[in-house]
C-alpha positions in Angstrom: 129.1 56.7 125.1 130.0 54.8 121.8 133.3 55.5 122.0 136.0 52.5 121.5 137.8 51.8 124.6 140.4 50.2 125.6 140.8 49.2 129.0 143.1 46.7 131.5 142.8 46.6 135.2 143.4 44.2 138.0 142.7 44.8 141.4 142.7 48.6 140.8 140.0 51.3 142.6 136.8 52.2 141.3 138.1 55.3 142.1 141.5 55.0 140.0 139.9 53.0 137.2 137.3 56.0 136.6 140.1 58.7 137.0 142.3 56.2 134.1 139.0 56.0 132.0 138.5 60.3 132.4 142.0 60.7 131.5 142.8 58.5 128.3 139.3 58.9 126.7 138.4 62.7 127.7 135.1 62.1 129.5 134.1 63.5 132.9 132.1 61.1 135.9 129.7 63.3 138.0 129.2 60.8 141.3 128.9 61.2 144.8 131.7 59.8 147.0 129.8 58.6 149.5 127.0 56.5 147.2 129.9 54.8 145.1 132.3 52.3 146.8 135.4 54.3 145.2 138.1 51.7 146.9 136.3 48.5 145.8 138.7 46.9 143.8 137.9 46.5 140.3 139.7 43.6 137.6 138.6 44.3 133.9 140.4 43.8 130.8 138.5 44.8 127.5 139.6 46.1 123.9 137.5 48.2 121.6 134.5 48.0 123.7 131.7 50.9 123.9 132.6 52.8 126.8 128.6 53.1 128.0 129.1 48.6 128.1 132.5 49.2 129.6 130.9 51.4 132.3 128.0 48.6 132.5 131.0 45.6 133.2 132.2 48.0 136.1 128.6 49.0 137.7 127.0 46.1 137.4 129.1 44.2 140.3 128.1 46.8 142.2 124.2 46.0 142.4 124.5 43.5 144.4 
């Protein structure tokens, strides 16, 4: 969850922006489909952050 990442998206799925972050930085997302808005659109644009805050700027929208 420390990992560096790097990661730019604008108006892009939850669903594709979890499937980018699973592909580039080798990490897997157990989540059901139907708690998780998966075609919410999702702008984000960080560099060498900790994935486990990059995963907190995409979630944390979502509490509301």
């Amino acid at each position: 969850m420390e990992q560096p990442v790097t990661l730019f998206a604008q108006n892009e799925t939850l669903e594709n922006v979890l499937s980018d972050l699973s592909k580039k930085y080798n990490v897997r997302f157990s989540y059901s489909n139907s708690r998780l808005p998966l075609q919410r659109k999702i702008n984000i644009n960080v560099s060498n952050i900790p994935l486990k805050d990059v995963l907190n700027q995409i979630f944390e929208p979502l509490n509301d």
